[in-house]
C-alpha positions as CSV (number, residue, x, y, z in Angstrom):
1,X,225.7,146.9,59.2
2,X,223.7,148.3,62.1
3,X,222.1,151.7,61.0
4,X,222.7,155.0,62.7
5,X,220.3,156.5,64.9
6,X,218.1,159.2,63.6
7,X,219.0,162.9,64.1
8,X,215.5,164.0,63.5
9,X,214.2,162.5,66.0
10,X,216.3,164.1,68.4
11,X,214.3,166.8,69.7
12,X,216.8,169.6,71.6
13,X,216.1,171.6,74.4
14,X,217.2,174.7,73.7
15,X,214.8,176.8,73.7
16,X,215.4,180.3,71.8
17,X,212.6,182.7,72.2
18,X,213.3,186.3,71.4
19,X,210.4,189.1,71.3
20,X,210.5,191.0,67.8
21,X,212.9,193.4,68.0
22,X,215.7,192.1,70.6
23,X,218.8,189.9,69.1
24,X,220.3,187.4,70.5
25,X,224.1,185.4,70.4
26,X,224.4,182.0,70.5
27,X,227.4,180.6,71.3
28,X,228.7,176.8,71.1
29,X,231.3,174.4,69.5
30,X,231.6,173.4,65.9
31,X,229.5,170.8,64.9
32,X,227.2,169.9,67.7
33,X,224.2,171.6,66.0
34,X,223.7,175.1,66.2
35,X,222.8,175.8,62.4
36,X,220.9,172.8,61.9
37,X,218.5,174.0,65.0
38,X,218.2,177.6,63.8
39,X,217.4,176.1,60.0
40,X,214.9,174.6,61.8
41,X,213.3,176.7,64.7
42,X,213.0,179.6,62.1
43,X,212.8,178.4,58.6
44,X,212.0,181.3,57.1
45,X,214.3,183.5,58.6
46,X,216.8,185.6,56.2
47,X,220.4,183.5,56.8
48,X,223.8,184.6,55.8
49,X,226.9,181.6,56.5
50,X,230.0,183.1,56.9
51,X,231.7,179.6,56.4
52,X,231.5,180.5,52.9
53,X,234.8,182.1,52.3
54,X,233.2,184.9,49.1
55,X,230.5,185.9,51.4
56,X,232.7,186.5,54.6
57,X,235.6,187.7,52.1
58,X,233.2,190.3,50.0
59,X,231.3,191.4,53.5
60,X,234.5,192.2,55.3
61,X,236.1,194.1,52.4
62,X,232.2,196.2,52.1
63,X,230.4,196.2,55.7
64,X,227.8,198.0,54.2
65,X,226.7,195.5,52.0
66,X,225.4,193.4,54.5
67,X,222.6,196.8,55.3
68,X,221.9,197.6,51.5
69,X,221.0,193.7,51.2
70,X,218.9,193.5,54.3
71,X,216.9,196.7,53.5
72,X,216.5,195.7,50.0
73,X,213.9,192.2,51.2
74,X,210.5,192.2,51.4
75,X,209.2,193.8,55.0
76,X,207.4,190.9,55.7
77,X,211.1,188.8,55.7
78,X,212.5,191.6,58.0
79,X,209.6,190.9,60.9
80,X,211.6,187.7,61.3
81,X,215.2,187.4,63.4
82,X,217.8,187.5,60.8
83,X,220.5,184.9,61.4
84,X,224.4,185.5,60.9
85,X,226.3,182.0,61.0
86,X,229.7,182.0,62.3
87,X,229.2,185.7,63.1
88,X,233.2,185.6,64.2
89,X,234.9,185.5,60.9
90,X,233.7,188.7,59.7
91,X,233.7,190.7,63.2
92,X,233.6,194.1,61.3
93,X,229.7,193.1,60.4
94,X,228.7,194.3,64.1
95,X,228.2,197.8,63.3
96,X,226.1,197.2,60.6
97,X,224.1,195.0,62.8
98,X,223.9,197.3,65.8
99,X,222.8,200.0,63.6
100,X,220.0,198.4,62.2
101,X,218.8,197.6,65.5
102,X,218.7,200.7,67.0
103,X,217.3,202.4,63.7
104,X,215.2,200.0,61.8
105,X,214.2,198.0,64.5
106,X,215.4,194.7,63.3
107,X,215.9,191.3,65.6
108,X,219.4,189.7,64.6
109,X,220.9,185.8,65.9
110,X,224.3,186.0,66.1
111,X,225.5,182.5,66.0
112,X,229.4,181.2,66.7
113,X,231.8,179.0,68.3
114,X,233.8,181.7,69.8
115,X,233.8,185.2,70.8
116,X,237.3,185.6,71.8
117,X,238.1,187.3,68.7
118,X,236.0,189.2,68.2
119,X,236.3,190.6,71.8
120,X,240.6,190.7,70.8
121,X,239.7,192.7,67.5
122,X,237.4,195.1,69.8
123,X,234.3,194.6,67.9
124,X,230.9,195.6,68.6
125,X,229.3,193.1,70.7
126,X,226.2,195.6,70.7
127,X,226.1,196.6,74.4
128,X,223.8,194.2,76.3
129,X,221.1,194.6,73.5
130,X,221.2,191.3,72.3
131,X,220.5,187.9,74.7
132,X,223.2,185.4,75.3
133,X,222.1,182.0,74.6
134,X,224.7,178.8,74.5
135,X,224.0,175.3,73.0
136,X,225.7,172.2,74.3
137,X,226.7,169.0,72.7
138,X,223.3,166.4,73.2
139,X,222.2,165.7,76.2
140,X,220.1,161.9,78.0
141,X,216.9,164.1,77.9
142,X,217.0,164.7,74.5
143,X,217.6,161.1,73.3
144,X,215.4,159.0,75.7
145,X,216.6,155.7,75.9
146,X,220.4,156.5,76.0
147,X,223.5,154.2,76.0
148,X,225.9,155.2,78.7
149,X,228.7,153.2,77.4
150,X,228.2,154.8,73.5
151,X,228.2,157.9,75.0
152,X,231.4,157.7,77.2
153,X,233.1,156.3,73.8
154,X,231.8,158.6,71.1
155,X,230.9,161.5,73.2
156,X,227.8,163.7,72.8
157,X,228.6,165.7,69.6
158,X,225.6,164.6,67.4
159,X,227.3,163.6,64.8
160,X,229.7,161.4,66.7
161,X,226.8,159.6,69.3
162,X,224.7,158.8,66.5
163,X,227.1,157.1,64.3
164,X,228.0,153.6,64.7
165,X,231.5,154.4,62.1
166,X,232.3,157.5,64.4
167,X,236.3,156.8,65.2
168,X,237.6,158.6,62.3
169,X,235.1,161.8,62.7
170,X,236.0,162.0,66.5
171,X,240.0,162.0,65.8
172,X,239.3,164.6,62.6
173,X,237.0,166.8,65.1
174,X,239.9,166.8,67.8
175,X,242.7,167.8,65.3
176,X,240.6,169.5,62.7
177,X,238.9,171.6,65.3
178,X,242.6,172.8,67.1
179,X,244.0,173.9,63.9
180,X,240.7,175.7,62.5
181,X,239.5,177.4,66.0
182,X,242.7,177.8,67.8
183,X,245.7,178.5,65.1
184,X,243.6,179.5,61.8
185,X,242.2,182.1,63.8
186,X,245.6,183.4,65.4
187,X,244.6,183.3,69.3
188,X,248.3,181.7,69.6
189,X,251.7,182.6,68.0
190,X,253.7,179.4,69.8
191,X,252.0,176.7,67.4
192,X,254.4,173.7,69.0
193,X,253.6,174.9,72.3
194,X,250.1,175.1,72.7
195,X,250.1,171.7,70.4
196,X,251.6,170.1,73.7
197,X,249.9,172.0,76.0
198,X,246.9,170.5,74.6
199,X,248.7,167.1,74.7
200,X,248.8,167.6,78.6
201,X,245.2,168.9,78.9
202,X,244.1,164.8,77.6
203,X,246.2,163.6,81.0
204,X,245.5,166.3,83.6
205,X,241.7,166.6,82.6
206,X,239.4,166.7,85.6
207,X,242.1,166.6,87.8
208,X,243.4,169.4,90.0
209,X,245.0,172.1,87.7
210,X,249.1,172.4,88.5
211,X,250.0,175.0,86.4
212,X,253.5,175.2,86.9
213,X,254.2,171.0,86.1
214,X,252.2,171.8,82.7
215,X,254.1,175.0,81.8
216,X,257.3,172.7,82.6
217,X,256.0,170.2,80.3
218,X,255.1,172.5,77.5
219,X,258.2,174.7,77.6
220,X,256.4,177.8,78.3
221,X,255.6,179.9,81.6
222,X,253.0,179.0,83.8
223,X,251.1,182.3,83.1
224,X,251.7,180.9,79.4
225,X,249.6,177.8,80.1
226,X,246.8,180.3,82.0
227,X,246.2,182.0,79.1
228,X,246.6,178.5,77.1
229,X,243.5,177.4,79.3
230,X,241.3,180.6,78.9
231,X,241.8,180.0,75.0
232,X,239.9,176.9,75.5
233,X,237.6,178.9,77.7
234,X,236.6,181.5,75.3
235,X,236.2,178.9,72.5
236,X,233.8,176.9,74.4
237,X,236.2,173.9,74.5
238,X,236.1,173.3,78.5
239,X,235.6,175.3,81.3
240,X,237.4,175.8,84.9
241,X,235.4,174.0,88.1
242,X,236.3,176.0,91.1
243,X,236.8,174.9,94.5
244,X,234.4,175.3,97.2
245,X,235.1,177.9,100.1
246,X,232.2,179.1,101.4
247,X,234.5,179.9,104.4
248,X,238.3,179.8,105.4
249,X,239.3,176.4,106.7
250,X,243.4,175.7,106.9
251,X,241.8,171.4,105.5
252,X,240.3,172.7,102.2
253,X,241.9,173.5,99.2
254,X,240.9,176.8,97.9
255,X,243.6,177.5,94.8
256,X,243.9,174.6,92.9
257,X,240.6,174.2,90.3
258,X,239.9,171.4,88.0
259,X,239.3,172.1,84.3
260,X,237.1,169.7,82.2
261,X,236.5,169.5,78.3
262,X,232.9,169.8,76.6
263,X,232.8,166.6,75.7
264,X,233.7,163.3,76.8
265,X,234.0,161.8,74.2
266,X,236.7,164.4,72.5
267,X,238.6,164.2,76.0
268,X,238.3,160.3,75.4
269,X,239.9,160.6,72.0
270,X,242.9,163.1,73.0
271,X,244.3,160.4,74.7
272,X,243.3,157.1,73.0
273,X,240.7,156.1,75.5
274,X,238.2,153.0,75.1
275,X,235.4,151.9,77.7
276,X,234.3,147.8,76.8
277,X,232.7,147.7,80.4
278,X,230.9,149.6,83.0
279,X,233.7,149.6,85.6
280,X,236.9,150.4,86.7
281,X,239.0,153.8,86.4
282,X,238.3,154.8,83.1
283,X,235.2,154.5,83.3
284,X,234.4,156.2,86.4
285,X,236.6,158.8,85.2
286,X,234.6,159.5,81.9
287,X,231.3,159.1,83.9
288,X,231.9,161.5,86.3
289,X,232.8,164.0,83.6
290,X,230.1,163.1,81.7
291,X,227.6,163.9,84.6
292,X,229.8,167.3,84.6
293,X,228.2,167.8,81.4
294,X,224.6,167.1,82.2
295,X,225.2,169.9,85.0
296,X,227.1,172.0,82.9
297,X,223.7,171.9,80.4
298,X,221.0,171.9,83.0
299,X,222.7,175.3,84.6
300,X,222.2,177.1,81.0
301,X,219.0,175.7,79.6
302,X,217.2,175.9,83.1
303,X,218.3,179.8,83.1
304,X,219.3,178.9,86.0
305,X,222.7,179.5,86.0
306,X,223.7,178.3,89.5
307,X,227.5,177.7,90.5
308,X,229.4,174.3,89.9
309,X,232.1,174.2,92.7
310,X,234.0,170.9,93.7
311,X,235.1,170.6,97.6
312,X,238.6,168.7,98.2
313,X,240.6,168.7,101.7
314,X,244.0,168.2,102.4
315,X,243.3,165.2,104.3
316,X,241.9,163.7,100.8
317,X,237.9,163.8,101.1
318,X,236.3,165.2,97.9
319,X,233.2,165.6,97.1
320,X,232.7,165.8,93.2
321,X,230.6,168.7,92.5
322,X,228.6,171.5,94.9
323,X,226.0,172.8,93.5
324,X,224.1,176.6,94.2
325,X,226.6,177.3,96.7
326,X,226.5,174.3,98.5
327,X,222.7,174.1,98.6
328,X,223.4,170.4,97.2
329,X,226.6,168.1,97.1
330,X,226.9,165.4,94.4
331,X,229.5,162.3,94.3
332,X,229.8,160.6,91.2
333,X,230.8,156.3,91.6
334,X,231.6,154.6,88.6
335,X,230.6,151.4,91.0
336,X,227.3,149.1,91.3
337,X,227.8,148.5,94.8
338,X,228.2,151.6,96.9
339,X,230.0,151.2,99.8
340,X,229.7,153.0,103.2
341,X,233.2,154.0,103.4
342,X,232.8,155.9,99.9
343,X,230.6,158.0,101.1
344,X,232.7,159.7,104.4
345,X,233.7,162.5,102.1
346,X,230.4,163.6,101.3
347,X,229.1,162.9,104.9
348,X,232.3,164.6,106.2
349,X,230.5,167.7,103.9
350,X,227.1,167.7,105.1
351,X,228.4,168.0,109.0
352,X,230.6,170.8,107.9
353,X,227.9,172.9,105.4
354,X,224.7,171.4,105.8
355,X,223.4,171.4,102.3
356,X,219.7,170.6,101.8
357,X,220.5,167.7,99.6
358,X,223.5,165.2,99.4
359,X,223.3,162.5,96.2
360,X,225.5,160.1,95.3
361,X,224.9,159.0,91.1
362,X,226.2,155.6,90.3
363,X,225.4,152.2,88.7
364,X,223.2,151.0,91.7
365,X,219.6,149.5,89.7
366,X,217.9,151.0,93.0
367,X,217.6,154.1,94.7
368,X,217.8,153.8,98.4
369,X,218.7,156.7,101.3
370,X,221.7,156.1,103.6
371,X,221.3,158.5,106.6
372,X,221.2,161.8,104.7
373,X,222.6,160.4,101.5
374,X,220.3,159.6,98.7
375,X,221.9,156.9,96.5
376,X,220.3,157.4,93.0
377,X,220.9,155.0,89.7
378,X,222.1,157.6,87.4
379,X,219.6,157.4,85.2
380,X,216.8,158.3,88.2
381,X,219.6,161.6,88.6
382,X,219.3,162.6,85.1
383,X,216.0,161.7,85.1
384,X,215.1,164.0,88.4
385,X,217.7,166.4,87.1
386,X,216.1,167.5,83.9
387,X,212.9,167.3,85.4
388,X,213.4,170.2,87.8
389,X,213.4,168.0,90.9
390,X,217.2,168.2,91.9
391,X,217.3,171.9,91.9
392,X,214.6,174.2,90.4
C-alpha cells in the first residue's frame, strides 16, 4: 500500500508573531491544524485544552481557577504566550484572561473554531487588546509539488490530503463536524431544518445565492436560511463572495452573492462528488473553488486583506473573482485549450473598469498574453500568487 505523505514536512505559513505582552485569537476549523502548529511554534508555552471535558467542566464551574494556576508557575513560564485551546467551550474564562493582561502583564493565544458563541453568550472578547489571526486548511505553497486532482478529491484539511485511505475521515468530518459545531453547541433549535439546509448548501455552492428557493426547500423562511448561512459564517465553514458594483449599471447584478465552503474537498463530499480526470463540469467547478481558497488564504496571511468580489451581468458575462476593488479580474477555466470566445466576459470587464491586471488560470502548460489577458498555467498563478507578484 502506497504510504501517506508526511505531515512534518509540511511547513505552514502562518506566521504568528506577538510582542510579549499582547494576545492574540486564532480562529479556524476543526482539524486542519491549529494545535499541532501552536505545539510546535511555541513548545514551551503553558497550554490548557478545553477539549478535555474535566478541565472545561471544573474551569467553568470555578473561573478563577484558571488565575490561581497561572500565577502559581514559575515567572520564567509566564514570559511566554499562554495558550487556551478551543477557548469557546468555557467562554466564562475571558475575564480571567482579560484581567491578567491588564494587571500582570501576561500574553494569551486564544485558539478556536468559532466565536459565534461566545459573541451570543456576551463574553469578553477583551476589547481590541488581543490580535486576530485565522488559519486555513493547507495551501500549494506549503506542500511544493502538489496534486491538483488529490486535492479536488480529498480537499485541503491536512489530515484528509495526506492520506491515501481518506474517504471515511472526509464523510466523518462533514457529519461529525455539523453535529459537534453547529447542534452540540445550540446555534440552532430546528435540528431537521438546518440538516437540509445544509443538504442544499452541497447543490447551490458557488452559485448565485437564491434565498427564497432554499428557504422553500428547507421549510423555513428565507430570513431563516440568512441566518442558516451566517452560522456557517461565524464557524468558519464558508464565507459569502459579493458582487462587484463599483458603480450603478441597470446589466450588473448587485444582490445576489455567491457563498462557497472552506474546503473543496468537504463541499466535494456533501454531495458525493468524484474527479478521475482533469476536465469537464465537475472539475472546473471544484477548481475554481479551489482557486477561491488560495485567494481566500493569500488575503489573510499576506495581511493584506483585500476584497474578493465576483462581477456577473444580466446579459450572462461573469468574470469569476475581482480582486482589491477591481485593481485585478481573475477567470478560472477548468480547460487546456482556452478559447477566445471564453474570454469576452473578462474583456467585456476590462473596457468597463480598467483593472491593472486581467488573468485567466487554467490547464494551459504555457503562459502566453492575449491582448490585455494574461493566460497563466495555474500553477505559474499560484506560483506568482504566493510569491507576492499578483498583488502585493
Amino acid at each position: 500500500m502506497e504510504k501517506d505523505l508526511d505531515m512534518k514536512k509540511v511547513k505552514r505559513i502562518l506566521n504568528i508573531d506577538i510582542p510579549q505582552g499582547k494576545s492574540a485569537f486564532l480562529w479556524g476549523p476543526r482539524k486542519i491544524g491549529k494545535s499541532s502548529y501552536l505545539k510546535d511554534t511555541f513548545p514551551n508555552s503553558l497550554m490548557y485544552d478545553f477539549l478535555k471535558t474535566d478541565l472545561a467542566l471544573e474551569l467553568t464551574k470555578r473561573p478563577s481557577l484558571l488565575r490561581e494556576q497561572i500565577l502559581a508557575k514559575d515567572e520564567g513560564i509566564l514570559k511566554l504566550p499562554i495558550i487556551l485551546d478551543e477557548v469557546q467551550k468555557v467562554p466564562q474564562i475571558l475575564d480571567e484572561v482579560h484581567w491578567l493582561i491588564e494587571n500582570k502583564g501576561l500574553s494569551f493565544i486564544l485558539c478556536g473554531s468559532s466565536a459565534r458563541k461566545l459573541r451570543r453568550g456576551k463574553a469578553n472578547l477583551l476589547g481590541g487588546r488581543a490580535w486576530r489571526y485565522e488559519m486555513f486548511p493547507l495551501v500549494s505553497s506549503e506542500l511544493g509539488d502538489m496534486d491538483l486532482l488529490r486535492a479536488l478529491n480529498q480537499g485541503m484539511i491536512p489530515d484528509h490530503y495526506l492520506r491515501n485511505s481518506y474517504k471515511k475521515s472526509l464523510h466523518g468530518y462533514v457529519r461529525d463536524y455539523l453535529k459537534e459545531e453547529v447542534f452540540d453547541e445550540g446555534l440552532t433549535r430546528n435540528i431537521p431544518a438546518f440538516a437540509r439546509f445544509f443538504d442544499a448548501v452541497g447543490y447551490s455552492h458557488g452559485e448565485l445565492t437564491n434565498f427564497s428557493n432554499i428557504a422553500r426547500d428547507c421549510g423555513v423562511d428565507a430570513k431563516t436560511v440568512k441566518e442558516y448561512y451566517q452560522i456557517l459564517i461565524d464557524t468558519l465553514l464558508g464565507r459569502m463572495v459579493e458582487p462587484y458594483k463599483k458603480r450603478q449599471s441597470r446589466q450588473v447584478i448587485t444582490k445576489a452573492p455567491k457563498f462557497y465552503l472552506f474546503d473543496v474537498g468537504v463541499a466535494g463530499s456533501m454531495v458525493k462528488r468524484n474527479i478521475p480526470e482533469a476536465r469537464g463540469e465537475l472539475f472546473g467547478k471544484a477548481f475554481e473553488h479551489f482557486i477561491f481558497t488560495e485567494i481566500t488564504a493569500h488575503s489573510s496571511y499576506s495581511e493584506l486583506d483585500y476584497k474578493i468580489n465576483f462581477w456577473r451581468t444580466k446579459s450572462g458575462y461573469e468574470v469569476d473573482f475581482i480582486l482589491d476593488d477591481g485593481t485585478i479580474a481573475v477567470e478560472v477555466k477548468g480547460t487546456n485549450n482556452v478559447e477566445n470566445r471564453e474570454m469576452r466576459a473578462l474583456a467585456a470587464f476590462i473596457d468597463e473598469y480598467a483593472p491593472q491586471k486581467a488573468f485567466v488560470v487554467c490547464n494551459e502548460r504555457e503562459e502566453r498574453l492575449h491582448g490585455q489577458i494574461k493566460i497563466l498555467p495555474w500553477e505559474k498563478f499560484l506560483e506568482d500568487l504566493w510569491g507576492g507578484r499578483i498583488i502585493g
